[in-house]
OpenMM code with the backbone's topology and positions (N, CA, C; nanometers):
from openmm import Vec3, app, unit

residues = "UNK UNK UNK UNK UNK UNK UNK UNK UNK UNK UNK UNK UNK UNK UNK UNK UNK UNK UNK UNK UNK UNK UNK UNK UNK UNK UNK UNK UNK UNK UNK UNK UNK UNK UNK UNK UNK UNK UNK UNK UNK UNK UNK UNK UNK UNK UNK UNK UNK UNK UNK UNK UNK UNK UNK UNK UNK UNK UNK UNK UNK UNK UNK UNK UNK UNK UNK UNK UNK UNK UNK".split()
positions = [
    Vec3(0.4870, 0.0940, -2.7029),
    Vec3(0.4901, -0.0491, -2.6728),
    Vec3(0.3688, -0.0895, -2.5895),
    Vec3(0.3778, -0.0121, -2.4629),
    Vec3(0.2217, -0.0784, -2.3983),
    Vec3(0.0976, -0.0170, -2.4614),
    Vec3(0.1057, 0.0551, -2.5448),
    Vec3(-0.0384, 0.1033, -2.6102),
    Vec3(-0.0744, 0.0197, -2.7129),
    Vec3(0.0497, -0.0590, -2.7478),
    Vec3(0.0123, -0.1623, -2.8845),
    Vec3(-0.0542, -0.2874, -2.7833),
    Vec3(0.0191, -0.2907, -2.7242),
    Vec3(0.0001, -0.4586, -2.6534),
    Vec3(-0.1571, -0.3983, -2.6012),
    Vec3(-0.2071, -0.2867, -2.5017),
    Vec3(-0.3523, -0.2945, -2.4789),
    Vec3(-0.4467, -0.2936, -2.5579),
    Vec3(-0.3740, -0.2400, -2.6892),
    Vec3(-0.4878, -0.2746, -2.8334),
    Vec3(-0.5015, -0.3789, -2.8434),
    Vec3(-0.3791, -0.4559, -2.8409),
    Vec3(-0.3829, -0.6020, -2.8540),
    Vec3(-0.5020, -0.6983, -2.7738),
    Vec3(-0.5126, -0.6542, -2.6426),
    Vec3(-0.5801, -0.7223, -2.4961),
    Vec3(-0.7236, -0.6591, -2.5251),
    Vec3(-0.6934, -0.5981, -2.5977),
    Vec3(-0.8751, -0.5217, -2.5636),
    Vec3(-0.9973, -0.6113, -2.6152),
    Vec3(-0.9198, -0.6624, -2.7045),
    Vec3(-1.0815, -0.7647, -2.8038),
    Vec3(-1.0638, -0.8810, -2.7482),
    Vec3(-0.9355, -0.9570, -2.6773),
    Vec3(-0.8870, -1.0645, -2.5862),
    Vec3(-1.0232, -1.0423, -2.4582),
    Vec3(-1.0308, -0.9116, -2.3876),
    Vec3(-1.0760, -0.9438, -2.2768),
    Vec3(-1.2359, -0.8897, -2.3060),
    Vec3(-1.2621, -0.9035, -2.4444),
    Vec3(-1.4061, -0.8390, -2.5120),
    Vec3(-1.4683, -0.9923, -2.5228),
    Vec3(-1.3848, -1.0635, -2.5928),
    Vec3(-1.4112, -1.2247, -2.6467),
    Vec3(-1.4391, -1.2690, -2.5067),
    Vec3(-1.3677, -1.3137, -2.3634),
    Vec3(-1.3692, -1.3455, -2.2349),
    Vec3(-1.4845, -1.3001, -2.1838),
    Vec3(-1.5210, -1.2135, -2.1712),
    Vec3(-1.6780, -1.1242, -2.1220),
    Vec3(-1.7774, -1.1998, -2.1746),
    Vec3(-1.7683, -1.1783, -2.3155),
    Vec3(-1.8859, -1.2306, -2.3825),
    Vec3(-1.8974, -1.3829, -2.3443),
    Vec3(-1.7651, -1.4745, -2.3892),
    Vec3(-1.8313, -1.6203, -2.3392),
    Vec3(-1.8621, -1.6472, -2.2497),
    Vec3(-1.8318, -1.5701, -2.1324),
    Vec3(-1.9187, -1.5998, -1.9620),
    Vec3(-2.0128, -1.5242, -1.9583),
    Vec3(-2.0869, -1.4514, -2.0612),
    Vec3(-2.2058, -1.4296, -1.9967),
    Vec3(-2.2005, -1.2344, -1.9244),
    Vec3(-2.0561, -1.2056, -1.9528),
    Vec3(-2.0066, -1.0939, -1.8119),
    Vec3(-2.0539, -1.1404, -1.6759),
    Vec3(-2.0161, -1.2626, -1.6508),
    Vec3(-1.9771, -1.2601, -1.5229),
    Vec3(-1.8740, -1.2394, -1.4440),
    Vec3(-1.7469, -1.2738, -1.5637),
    Vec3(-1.6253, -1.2511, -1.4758),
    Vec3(-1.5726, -1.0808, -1.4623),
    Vec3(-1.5324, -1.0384, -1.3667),
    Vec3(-1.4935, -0.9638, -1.3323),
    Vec3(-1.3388, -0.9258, -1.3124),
    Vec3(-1.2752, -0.8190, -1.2578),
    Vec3(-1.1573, -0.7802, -1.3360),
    Vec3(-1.0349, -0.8697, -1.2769),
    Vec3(-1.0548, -0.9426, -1.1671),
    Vec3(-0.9802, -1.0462, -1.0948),
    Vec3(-0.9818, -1.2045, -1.1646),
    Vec3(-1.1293, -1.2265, -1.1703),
    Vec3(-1.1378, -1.3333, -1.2551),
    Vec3(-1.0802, -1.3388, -1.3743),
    Vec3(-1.0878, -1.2009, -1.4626),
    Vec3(-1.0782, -1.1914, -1.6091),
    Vec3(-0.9060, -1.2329, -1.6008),
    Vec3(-0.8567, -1.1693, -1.5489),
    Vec3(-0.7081, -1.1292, -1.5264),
    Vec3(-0.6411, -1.2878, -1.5448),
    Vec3(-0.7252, -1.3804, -1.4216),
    Vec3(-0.6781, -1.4936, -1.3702),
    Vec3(-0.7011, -1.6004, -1.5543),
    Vec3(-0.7794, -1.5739, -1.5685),
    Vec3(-0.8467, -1.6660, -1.7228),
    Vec3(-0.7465, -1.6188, -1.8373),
    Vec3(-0.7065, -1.4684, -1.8632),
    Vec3(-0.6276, -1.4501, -1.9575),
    Vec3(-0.4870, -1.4850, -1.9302),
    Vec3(-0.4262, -1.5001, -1.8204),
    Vec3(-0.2769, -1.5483, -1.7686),
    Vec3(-0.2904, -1.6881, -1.8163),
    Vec3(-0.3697, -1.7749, -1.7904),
    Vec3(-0.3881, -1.9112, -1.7927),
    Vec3(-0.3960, -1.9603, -1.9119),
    Vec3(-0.5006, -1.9128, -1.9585),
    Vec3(-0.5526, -1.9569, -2.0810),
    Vec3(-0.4490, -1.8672, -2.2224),
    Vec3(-0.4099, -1.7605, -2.2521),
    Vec3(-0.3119, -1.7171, -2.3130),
    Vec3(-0.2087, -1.7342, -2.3071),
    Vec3(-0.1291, -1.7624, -2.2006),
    Vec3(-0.0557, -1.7794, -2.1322),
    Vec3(0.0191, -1.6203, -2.1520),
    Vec3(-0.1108, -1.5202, -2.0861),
    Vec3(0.0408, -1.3686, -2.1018),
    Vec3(0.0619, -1.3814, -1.9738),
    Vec3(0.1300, -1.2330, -1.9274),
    Vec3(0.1535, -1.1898, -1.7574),
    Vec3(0.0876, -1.0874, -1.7632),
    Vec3(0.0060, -1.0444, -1.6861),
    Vec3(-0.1266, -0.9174, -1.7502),
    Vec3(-0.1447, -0.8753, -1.5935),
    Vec3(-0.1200, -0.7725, -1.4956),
    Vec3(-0.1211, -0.6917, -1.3990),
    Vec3(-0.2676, -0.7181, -1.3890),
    Vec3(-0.3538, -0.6926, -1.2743),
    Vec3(-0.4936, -0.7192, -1.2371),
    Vec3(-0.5332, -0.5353, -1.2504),
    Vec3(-0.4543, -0.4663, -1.2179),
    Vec3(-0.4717, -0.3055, -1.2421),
    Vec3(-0.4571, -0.3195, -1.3772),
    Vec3(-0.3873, -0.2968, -1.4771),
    Vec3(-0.4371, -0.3069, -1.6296),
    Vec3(-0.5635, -0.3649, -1.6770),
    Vec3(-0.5929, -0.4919, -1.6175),
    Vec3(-0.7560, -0.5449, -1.6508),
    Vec3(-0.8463, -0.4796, -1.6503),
    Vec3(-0.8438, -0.4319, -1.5156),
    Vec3(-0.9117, -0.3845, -1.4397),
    Vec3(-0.9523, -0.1838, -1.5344),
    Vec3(-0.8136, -0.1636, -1.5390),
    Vec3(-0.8551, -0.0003, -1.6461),
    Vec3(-0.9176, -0.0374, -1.7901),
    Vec3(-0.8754, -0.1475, -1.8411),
    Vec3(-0.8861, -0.1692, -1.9885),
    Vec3(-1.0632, -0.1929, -1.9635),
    Vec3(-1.0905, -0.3141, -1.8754),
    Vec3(-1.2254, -0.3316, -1.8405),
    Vec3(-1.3167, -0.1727, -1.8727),
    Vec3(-1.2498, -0.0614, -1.7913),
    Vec3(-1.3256, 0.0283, -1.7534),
    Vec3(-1.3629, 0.1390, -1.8815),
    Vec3(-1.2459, 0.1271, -1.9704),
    Vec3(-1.2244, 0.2120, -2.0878),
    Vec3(-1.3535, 0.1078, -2.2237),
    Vec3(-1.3687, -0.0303, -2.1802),
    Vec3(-1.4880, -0.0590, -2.2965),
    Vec3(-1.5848, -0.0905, -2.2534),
    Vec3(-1.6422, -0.0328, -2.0858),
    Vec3(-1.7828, -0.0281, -2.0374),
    Vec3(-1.7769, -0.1759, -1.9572),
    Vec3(-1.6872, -0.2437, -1.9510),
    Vec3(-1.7864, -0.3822, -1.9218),
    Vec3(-1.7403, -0.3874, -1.7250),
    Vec3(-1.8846, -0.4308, -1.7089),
    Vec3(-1.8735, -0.4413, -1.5324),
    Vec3(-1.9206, -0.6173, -1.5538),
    Vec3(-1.9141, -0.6614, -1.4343),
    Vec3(-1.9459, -0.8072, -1.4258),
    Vec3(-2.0641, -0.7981, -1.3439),
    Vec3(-2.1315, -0.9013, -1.4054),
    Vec3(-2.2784, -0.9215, -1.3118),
    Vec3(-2.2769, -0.9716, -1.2013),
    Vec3(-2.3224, -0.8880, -1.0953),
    Vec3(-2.3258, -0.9287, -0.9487),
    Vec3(-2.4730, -1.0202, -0.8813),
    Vec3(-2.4297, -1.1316, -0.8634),
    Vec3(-2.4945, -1.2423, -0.8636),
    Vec3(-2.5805, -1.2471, -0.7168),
    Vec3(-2.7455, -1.2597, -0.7082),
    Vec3(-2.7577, -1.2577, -0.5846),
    Vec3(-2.7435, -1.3407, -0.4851),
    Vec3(-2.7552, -1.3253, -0.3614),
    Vec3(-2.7028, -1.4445, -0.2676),
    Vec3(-2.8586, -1.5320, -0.2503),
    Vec3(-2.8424, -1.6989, -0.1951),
    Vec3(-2.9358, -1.7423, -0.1848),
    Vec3(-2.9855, -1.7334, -0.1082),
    Vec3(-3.1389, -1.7456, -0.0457),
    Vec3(-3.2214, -1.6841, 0.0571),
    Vec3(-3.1354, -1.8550, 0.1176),
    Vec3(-3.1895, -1.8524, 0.2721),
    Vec3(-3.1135, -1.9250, 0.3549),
    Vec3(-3.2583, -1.9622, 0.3948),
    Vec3(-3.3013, -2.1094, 0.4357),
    Vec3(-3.4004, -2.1319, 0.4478),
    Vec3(-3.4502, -2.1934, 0.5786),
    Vec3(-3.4610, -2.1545, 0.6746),
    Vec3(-3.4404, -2.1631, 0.7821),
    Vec3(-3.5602, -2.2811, 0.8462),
    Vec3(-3.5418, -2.3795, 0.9256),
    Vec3(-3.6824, -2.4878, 0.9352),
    Vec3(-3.7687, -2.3875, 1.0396),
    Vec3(-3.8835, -2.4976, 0.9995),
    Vec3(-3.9854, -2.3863, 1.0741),
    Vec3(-4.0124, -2.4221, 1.2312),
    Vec3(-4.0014, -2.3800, 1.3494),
    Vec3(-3.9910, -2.3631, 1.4707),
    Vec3(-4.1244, -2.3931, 1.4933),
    Vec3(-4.1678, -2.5108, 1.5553),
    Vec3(-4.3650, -2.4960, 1.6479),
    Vec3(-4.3427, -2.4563, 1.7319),
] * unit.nanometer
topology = app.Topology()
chain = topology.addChain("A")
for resn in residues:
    res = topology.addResidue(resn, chain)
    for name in ("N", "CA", "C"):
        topology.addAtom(name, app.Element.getBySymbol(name[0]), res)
């Protein structure tokens, strides 16, 4: 039963990756497939299934902070 249903989720959270770009990550992903599918999907299942078809999310850099200039 749960080996069918993660076959099921696997091209679900393949399709999700791809339209953001892989930005979302295994919290985000989790939060988008509950919503938008409407399943109930554990953030630890995302999170392994994520890990079993390679995909990591792109870690975005922070903005330099631009500080005024002091005479």
């Amino acid at each position: 039963m749960n080996e069918i249903f993660n076959k099921a989720l696997l091209p679900m959270i393949k399709d999700a990756y791809e339209e953001k770009d892989g930005i979302l990550g295994y919290r985000q992903m989790t939060i988008k497939l509950n919503r938008e599918r409407h399943l109930t999907v554990n953030h630890k299942r995302i999170y392994r299934l994520m890990g079993i078809l390679g995909l990591k999310s792109v870690c975005r850099r922070k903005r330099k902070k631009l500080h005024p200039f002091h005479a």
